[in-house]
C-alpha positions in Angstrom: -104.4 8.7 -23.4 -102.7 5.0 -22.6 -102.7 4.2 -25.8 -101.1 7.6 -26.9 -98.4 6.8 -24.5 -98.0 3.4 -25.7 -97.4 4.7 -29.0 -95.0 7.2 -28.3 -92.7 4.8 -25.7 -92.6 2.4 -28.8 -91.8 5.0 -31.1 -89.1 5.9 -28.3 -87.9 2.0 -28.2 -87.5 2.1 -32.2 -85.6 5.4 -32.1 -82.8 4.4 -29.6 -82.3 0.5 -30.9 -82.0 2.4 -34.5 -79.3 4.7 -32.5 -78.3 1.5 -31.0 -78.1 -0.5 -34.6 -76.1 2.7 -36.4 -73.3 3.3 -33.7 -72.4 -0.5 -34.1 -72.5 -0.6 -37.5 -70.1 3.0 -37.6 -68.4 1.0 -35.2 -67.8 -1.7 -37.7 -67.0 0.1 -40.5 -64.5 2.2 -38.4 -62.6 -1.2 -37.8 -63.0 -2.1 -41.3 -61.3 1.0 -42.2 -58.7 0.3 -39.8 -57.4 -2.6 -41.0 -57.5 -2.0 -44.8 -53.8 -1.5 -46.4 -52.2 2.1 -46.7 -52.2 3.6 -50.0 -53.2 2.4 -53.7 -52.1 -0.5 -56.0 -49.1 0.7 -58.0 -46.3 -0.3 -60.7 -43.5 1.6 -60.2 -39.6 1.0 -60.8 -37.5 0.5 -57.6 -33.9 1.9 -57.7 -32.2 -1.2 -59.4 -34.4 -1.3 -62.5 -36.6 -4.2 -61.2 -40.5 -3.9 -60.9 -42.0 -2.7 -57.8 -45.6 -3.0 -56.4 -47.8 -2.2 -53.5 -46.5 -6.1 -52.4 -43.6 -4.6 -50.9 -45.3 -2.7 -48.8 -47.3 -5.7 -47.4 -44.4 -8.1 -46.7 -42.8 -6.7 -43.9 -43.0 -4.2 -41.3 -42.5 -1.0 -43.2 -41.1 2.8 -43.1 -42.2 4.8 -46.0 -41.0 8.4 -47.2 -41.4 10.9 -49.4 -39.4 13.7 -50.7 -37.0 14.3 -53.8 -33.2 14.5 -54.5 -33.1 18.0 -55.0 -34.3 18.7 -51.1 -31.8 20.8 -49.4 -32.7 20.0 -45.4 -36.0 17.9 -44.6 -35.0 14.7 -46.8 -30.9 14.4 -46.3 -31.6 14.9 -43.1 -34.7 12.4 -42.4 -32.9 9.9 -44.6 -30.0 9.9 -43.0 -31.9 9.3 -39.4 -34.4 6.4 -40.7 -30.5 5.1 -41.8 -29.2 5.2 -38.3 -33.0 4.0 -36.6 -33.2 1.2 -38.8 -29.8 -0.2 -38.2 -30.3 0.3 -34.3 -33.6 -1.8 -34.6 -33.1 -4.2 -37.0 -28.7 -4.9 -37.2 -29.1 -7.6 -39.6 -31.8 -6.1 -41.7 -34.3 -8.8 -42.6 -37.5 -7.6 -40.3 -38.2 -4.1 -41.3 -38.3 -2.3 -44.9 -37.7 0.8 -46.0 -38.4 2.8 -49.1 -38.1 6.8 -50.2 -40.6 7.5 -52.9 -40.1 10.9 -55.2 -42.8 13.2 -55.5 -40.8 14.8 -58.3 -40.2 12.1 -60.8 -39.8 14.2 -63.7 -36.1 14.8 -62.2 -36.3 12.2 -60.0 -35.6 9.1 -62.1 -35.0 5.4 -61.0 -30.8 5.6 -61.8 -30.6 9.3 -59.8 -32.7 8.0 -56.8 -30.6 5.2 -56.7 -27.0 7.1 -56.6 -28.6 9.6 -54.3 -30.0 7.0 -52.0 -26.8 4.2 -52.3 -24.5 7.7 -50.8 -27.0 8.0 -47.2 -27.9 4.1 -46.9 -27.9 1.0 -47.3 -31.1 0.6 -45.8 -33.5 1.9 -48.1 -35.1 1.2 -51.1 -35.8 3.9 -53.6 -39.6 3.9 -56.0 -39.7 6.5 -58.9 -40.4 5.6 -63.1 -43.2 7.1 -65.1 -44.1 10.4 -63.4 -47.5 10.7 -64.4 -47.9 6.7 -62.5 -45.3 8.5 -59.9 -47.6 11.5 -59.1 -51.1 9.4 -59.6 -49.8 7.1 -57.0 -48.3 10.0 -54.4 -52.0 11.4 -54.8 -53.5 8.3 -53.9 -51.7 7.6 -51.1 -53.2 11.4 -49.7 -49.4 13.0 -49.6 -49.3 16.7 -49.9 -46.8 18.0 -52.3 -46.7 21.2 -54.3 -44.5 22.8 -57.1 -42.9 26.3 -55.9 -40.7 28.1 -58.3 -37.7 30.0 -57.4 -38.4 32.8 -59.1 -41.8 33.2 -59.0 -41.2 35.6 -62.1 -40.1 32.3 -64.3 -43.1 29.6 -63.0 -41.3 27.6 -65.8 -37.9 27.7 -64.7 -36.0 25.5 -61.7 -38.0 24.7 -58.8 -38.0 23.2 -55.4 -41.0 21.1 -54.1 -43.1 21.6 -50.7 -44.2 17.7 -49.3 -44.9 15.8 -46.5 -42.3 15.7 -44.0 -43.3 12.9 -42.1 -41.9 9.3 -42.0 -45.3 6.7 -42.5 -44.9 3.2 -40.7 -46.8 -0.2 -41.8 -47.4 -3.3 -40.4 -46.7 -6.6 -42.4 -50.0 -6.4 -44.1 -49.6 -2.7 -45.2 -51.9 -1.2 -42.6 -51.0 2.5 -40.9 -49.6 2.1 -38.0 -48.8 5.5 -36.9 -46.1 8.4 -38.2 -42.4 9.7 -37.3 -42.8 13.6 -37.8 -39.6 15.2 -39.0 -37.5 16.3 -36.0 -38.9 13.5 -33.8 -37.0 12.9 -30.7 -34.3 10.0 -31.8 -35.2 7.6 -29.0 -39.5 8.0 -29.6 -38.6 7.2 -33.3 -36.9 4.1 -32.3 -39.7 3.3 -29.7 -42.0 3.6 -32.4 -39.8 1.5 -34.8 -39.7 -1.4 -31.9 -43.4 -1.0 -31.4 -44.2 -1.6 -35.2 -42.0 -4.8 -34.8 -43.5 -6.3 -31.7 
């Protein structure tokens, strides 16, 4: 009988420093995750015709967004708010970035996102180019979009586009951060803009 109950408290002992072991090392890998860049490596064309790369999402404190020209209330709008946040928290312009990324590039070129984008700010930076690269990308980074006819009777005729609302924030070494949800309160978006800065 002891040396039953000898053998079961060991097997006890090896059973909760296994739990023991496994919680740390979830515990690791959760940190791990937390600390590993937003989003996929890309090679896209930013709205004056240069090159543009995941990099410039790792430089500086950054605001990311994503929507299309064509948007009739959720992207004028949130543009023309991360315009006025960003020039509250950073005047001069040099600490935080900003960029508007299409997730209908086959309207959505480089030249259009830049007119569109140069008449709400002069803030933000605009990322379209090859829409299959465009839409691989958009996918990688986990961003719901969807295609939704107008008239449902013509699936190949014009079309307005369902996305994410919500405005992504990254430190300087492209991490998540947290998220400004469309309709925010003005002054928790600025908070949240400070905090990303500090």
């Amino acid at each position: 009988m002891k040396t039953f109950r000898r053998v079961l408290w060991a097997s006890v002992l090896v059973i909760c420093g296994l739990i023991v072991w496994l919680v740390y090392e979830i515990g690791q890998t959760n940190e791990e995750m937390m600390n590993v860049p937003f989003g996929p490596e890309f090679q896209l064309t930013a709205g004056d015709g240069s090159t543009i790369t995941e990099q410039a999402l790792r430089e500086k404190p950054t605001a990311i967004f994503f929507g299309f020209t064509h948007c009739p209330e959720v992207c004028p709008t949130t543009l023309f708010e991360m315009n006025g946040w960003l020039h509250e928290v950073d005047p001069d312009g040099d600490r935080i970035n900003a960029y508007w990324i299409t997730v209908d590039p086959a309207r959505d070129t480089p030249e259009i996102m830049q007119r569109y984008i140069s008449n709400v700010s002069d803030r933000i930076g605009s990322i379209s180019g090859d829409p299959e690269k465009v839409l691989a990308m958009v996918d990688d980074f986990g961003i719901y979009y969807e295609k939704v006819p107008l008239d449902p009777n013509q699936p190949d005729g014009d079309y307005t586009m369902n996305h994410n609302a919500a405005v992504f924030l990254l430190n300087d070494g492209g991490v998540l951060q947290g998220t400004i949800a469309y309709g925010e309160d003005p002054d928790v978006a600025v908070q949240k803009l400070e905090n990303l800065l500090d």
